[in-house]
KEVO-191379 format. One record per residue: x, y, z of N, C-alpha, C in turn. Coordinates in steps of 0.02 Angstrom, whole numbers, plus 50000, padded with zeros to 5 digits. Each point is the difference from the previous one (the first is absolute). Layout:
REM KEVO-191379
XYZXYZXYZ;...
//
This chain:
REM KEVO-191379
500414994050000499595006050000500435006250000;500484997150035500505007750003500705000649938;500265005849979500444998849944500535004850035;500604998649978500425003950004500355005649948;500265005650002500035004149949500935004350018;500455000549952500655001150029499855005549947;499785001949962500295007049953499275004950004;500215005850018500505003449980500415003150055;499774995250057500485001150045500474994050020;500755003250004500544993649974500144999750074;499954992950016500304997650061499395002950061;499295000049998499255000050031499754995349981;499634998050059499384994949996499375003950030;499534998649960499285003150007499384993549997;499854999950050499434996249994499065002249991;499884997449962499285003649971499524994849993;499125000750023499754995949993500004998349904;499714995950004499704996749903499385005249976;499445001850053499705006949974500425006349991;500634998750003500325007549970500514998449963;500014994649984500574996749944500035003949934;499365000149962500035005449949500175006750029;499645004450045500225004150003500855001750016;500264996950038500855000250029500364998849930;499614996549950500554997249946500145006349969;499315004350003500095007049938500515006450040;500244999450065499895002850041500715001749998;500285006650005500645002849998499875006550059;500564995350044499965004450079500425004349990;500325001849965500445007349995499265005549980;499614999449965499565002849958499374998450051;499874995950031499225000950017499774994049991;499734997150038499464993549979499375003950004;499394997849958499244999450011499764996050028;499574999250038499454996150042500544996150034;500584998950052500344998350002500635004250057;499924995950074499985003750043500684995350036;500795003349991500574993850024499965003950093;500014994150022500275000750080500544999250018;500364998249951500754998350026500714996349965;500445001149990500194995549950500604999050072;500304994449973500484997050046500654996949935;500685002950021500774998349961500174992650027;500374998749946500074992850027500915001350023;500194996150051500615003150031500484995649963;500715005050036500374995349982500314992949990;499514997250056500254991250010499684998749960;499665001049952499204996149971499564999850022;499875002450069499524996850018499315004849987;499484997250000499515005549962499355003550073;500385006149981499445004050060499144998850005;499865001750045499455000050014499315003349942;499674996549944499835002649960499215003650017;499855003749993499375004849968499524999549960;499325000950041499414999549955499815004049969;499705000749935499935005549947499414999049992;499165005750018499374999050027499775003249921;499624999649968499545004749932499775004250067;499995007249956499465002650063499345002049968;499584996750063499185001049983499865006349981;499585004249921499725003549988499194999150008;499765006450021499654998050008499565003649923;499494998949991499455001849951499795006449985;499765003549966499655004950005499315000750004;499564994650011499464998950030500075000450078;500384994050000500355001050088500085005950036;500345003149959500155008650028499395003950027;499625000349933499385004950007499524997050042;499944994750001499424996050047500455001850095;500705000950004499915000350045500045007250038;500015004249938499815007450010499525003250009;499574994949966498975000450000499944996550067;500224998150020499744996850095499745002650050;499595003149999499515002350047500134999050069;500045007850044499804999450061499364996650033;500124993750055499384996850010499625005050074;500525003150022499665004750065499635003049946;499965003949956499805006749972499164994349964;500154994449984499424997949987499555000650051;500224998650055499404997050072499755007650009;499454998750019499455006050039499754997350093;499745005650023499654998150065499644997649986;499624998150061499364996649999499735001350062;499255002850028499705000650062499794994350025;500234998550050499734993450038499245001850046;499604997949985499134999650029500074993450049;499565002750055499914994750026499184999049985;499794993650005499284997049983499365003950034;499615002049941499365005750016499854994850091;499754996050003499714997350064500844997850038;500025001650093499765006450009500315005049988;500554999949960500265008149999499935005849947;499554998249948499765004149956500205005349954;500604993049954500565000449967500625005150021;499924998950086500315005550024501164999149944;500245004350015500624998449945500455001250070;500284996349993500504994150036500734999949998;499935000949927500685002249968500405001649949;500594996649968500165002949936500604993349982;499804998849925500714995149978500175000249928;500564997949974500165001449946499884992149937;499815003749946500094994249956499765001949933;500504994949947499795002749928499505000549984;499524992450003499235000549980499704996450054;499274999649993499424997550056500274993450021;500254996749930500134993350021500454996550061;500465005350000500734999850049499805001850054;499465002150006499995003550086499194994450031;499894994149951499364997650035500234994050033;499754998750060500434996350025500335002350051;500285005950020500395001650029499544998750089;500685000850039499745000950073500245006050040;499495002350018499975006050031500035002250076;500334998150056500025000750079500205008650000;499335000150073500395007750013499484999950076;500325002650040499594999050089499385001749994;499704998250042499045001050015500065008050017;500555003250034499905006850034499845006049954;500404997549923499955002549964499274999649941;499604998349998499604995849975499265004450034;499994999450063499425001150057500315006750040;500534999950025500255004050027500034998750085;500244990750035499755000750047500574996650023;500595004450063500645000349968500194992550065;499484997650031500004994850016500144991649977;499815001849906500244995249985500645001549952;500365003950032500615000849956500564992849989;499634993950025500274993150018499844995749940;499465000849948499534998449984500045000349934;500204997049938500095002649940499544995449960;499785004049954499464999449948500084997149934;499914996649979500074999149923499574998349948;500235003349938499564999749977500344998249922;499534998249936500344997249946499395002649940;500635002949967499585004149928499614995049945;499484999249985499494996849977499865005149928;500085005549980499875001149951500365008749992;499795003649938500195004449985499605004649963;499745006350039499635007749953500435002449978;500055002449946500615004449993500504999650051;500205005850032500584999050027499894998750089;499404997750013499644998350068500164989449990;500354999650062500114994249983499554994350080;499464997549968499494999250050500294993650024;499784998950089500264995250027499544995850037;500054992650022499584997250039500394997450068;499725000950074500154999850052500204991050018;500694997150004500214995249999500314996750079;499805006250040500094996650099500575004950024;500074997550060500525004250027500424994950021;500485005850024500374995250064500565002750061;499934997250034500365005650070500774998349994;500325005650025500824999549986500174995150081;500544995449959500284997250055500365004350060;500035004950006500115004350052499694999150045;499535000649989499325000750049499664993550048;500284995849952499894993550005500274995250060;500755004549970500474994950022500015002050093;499825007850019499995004150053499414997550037;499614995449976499524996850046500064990750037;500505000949969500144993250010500504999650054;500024997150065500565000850043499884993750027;500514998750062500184992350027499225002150030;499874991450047499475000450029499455002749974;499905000749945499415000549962499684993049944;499155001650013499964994949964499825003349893;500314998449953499785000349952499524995649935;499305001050008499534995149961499985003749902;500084996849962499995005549930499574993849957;499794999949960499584996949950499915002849904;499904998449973499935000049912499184997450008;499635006449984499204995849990499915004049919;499524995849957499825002249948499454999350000;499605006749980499324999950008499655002349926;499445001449977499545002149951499605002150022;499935007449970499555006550030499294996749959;499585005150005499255000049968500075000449934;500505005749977499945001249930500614996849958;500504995250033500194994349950500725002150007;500045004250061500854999049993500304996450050;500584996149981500484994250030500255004150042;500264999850066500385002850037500374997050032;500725000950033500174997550025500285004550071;499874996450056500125006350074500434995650041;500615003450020500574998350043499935003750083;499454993750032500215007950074500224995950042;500345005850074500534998350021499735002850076;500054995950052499725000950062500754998650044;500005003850049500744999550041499465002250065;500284996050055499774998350057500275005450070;499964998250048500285003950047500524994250044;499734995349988500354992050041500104994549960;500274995649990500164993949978499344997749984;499864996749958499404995150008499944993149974;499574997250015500144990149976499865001149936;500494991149964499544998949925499244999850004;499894997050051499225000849979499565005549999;500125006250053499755003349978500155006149943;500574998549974500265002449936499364997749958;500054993049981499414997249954499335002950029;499865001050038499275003750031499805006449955;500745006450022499865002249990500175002349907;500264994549954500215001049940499164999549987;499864994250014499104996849996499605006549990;499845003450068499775004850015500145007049938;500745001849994500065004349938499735000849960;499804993149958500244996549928499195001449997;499434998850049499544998549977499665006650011;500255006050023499835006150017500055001549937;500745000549960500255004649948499434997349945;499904992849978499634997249937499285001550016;499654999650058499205003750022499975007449985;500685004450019499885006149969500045001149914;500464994949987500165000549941499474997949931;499584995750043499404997449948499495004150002;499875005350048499585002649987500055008950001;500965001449959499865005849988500265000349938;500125006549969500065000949950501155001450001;500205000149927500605002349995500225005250048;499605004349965500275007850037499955001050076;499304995350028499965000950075500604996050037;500174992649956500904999250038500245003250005;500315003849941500505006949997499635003350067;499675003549987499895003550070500165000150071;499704993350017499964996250069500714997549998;500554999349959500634997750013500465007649998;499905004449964500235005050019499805005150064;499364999850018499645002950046500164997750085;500134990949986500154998450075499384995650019;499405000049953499504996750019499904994050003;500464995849950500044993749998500574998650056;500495001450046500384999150043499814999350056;499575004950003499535000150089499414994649995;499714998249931499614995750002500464990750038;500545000949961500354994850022500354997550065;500145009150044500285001350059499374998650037;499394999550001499414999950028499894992750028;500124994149940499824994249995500524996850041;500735000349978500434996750033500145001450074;499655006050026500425001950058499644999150084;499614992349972499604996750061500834995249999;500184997049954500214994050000500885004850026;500355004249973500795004350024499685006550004;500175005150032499905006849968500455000649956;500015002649949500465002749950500115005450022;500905001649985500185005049994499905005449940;500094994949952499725006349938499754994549950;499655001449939499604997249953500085003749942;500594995749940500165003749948499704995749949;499885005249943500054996949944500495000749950;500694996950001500424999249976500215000949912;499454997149982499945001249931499374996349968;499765003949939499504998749958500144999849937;499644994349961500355000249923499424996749950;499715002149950499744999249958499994996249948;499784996050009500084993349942499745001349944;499284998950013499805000549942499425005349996;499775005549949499465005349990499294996450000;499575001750013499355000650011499475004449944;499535001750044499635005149943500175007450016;500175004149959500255006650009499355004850017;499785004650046499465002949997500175007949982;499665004549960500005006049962499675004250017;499744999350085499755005350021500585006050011;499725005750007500665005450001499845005249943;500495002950021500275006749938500314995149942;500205001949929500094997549965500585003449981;500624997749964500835002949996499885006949986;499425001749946500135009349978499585001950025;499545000250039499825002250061500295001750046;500474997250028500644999250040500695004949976;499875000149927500655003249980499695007149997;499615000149998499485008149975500005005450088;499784995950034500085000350076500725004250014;500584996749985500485000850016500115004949979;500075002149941500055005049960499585006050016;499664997549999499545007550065500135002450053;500314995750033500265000950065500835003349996;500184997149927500655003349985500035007849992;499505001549968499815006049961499825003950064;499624997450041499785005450059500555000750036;500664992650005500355002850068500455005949933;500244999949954500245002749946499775008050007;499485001849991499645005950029500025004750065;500024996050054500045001050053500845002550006;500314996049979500775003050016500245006649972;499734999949921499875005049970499755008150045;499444997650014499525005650025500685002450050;500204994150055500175001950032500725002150024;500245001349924500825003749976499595004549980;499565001749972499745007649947500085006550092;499424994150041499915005850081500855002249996;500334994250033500555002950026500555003949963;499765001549931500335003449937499765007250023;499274997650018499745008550007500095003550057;500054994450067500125005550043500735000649991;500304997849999500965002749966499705007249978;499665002449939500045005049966499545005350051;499724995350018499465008050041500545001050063;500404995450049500555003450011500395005349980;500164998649950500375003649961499835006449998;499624998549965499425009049984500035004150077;499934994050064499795005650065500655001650029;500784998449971500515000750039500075005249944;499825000449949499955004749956499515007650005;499594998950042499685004150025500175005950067;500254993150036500485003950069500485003849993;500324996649945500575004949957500045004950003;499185001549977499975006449940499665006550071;499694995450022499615004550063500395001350059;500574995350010500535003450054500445004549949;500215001549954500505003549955499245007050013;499494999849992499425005449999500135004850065;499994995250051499955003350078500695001950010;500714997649961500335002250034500265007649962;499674998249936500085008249975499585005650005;499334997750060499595004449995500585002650067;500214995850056500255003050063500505003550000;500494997149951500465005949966499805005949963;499285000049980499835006149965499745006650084;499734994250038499605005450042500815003150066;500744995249979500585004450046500235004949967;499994997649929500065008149946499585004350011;499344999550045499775005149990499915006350084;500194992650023500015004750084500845003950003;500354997449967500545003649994499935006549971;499764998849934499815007849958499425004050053;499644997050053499685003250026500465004050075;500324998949996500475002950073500125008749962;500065003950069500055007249962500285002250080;499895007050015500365003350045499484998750051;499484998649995499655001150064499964993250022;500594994149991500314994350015500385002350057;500485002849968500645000950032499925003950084;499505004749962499825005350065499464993750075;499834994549972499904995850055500394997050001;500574999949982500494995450018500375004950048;500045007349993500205003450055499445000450048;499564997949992499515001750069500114994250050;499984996349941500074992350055500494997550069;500655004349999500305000950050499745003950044;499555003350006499935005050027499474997450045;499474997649967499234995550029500334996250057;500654994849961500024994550058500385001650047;500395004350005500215002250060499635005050045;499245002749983499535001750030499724994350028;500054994649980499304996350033500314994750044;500984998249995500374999250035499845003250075;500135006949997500005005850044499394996050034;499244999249965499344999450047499924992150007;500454996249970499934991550035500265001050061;500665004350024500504997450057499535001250057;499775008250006499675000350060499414996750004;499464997649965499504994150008500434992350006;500314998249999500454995050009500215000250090;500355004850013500155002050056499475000450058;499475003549963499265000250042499744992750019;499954996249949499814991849989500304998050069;500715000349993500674993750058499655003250051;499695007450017500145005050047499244994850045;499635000049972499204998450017499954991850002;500604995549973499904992250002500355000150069;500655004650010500314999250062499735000750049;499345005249988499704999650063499444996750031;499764995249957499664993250018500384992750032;499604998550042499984993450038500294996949943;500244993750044500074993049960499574997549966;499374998250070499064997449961500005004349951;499935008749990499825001149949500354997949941;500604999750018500404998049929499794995749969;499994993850049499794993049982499354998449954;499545005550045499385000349973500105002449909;500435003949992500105003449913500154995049986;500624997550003500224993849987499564993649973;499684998450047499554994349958499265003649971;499885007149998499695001149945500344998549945;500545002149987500515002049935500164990849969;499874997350041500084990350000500925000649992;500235003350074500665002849986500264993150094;500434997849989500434995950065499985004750072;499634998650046500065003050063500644999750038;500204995549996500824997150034500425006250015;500375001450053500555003350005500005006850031;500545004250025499965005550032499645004849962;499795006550062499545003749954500525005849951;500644997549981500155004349952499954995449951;500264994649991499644995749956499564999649972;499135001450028499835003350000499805005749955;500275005250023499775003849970500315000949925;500574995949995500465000649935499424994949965;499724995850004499664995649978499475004949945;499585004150058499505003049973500385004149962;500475003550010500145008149954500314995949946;500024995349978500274997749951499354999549932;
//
């Protein structure tokens, strides 16, 4: 399969597969080979002995179909779109749940959907509690789902279970009224140890609670009574002649097989029309209520604009009315400005001796009388009668 080739290199060995035999024969390595790719050539030494020889590969071209086809290759993200996840008109009344990606309807049916009860109802008690649900069909870009059970996180689970406790759990499958298979996992944990036998008592007791409720209600009222707590206390009720239970779970629920679907309810564009109304009003409302706070900004504005203008008013009217008491000063100013020394050292002159008269006429009263001024005046009685009298002449 393999050939050897000595010219046109004298004293080289080149080894080449038989798919490149034609090509290597045409092939002058000073100049260039075509399609024709050497890795290595190896001299043969001086003893004779012959070096380590080299494979000589054709190299793969590729096509020009090849090329363009793989230039035409399409982004597959840029194909995929969202999709609204609905949950089932009964009971949540295609409330939307959530959001997922995919090229067409086909890729996203099928899918499974978990997300907590808290979120769902809003009841942050069962934040333990996760929901699932599985897409059954496709509106446009509303991707409708049917309610497939729950199931509680081993967290929760596992935190009820301790030494010295007894744990009873069971798998019952029941059939509602309207034809759906169910299957219910519940889980009873004790406060004390308890016997096999009354384990079997109370599995007995469970089993025939859950299938009596179960035959005579409908789909949706399971859902209910297993999310609600109603089917738990029904079961905490029965068993708890035979242990008290510590708690009464239902561990998990799962859906076998569908039943008859019922179509009471709002209908999807009913539902979507709703929303959209409700979009539009809260849409409005935010609106309205940037336009207010746009306006009082500006009527601000205008009244700091106003104060402005009406303190700049008053303070040039008050500067107008010192320009004018100034221009109003003249000589018959000045001439009371010479009188004015004159007055108060007259009336100086007639305070001292009524002053003097005053000390002259307090000095010559009693203490009692003093006292007596004194708490007319709502003045401190305390102290000698010059005290006293400094009190009052003050």
């Amino acid at each position: 399969m393999n050939g050897e080739r000595h010219e046109p290199w004298r004293g080289m060995v080149v080894e080449y597969d038989a798919a490149c035999h034609s090509a290597f024969e045409s092939c002058d390595p000073r100049r260039g080979c075509s399609g024709v790719q050497i890795l290595g050539v190896g001299r043969r030494g001086a003893n004779g002995v012959a070096p380590v020889r080299w494979k000589v590969s054709q190299m793969a071209s590729k096509g020009a179909a090849q090329r363009a086809a793989a230039r035409k290759q399409r982004d597959k993200w840029k194909a995929k779109r969202w999709y609204t996840i609905r949950a089932p008109r009964q009971p949540w009344q295609f409330k939307v749940i959530g959001e997922t990606l995919g090229e067409s309807s086909d890729h996203i049916i099928g899918r499974i959907y978990e997300l907590p009860q808290s979120e769902v109802d809003g009841d942050f008690s069962k934040m333990d509690v996760k929901l699932r649900f599985r897409v059954t069909s496709t509106v446009g870009n509303d991707a409708m789902t049917e309610y497939i059970g729950h199931t509680m996180q081993n967290d929760n689970v596992r935190r009820q279970i301790r030494r010295y406790r007894g744990k009873v759990d069971d798998t019952i499958d029941c059939v509602t009224v309207d034809g759906y298979y169910v299957r219910i996992k519940p889980l009873i944990i004790t406060g004390g140890r308890v016997k096999g036998s009354q384990k079997s008592e109370m599995r007995r007791l469970t089993r025939d609670t859950i299938l009596q409720f179960a035959a005579r209600s409908t789909w949706i009222e399971v859902q209910n009574s297993m999310m609600s707590d109603v089917l738990e206390k029904m079961v905490h009720d029965v068993v708890r002649d035979i242990q008290p239970p510590r708690a009464v779970i239902i561990r998990k629920s799962q859906l076998i097989q569908s039943g008859v679907e019922v179509d009471d309810g709002m209908s999807l564009e009913e539902i979507v029309q709703e929303e959209a109304r409700k979009e539009a009003e809260l849409k409005a409302k935010k609106e309205a209520a940037l336009a207010g706070a746009e306006d009082g900004e500006e009527e601000a504005d205008e009244a700091d604009e106003d104060d402005a203008g009406a303190t700049s008013d008053v303070l040039a009217s008050a500067e107008a009315r010192d320009d004018s008491a100034d221009t109003a000063d003249s000589p018959d100013d000045e001439a009371d400005d010479e009188e004015a020394p004159a007055e108060e050292a007259e009336a100086e002159a007639e305070e001292a001796p009524a002053e003097e008269a005053a000390d002259e006429d307090l000095s010559a009263l009693t203490v009692p009388e003093l006292k007596e001024r004194l708490k007319a005046a709502g003045l401190p009685v305390s102290g000698k009668k010059a005290d006293l009298i400094a009190r009052l002449s003050e």
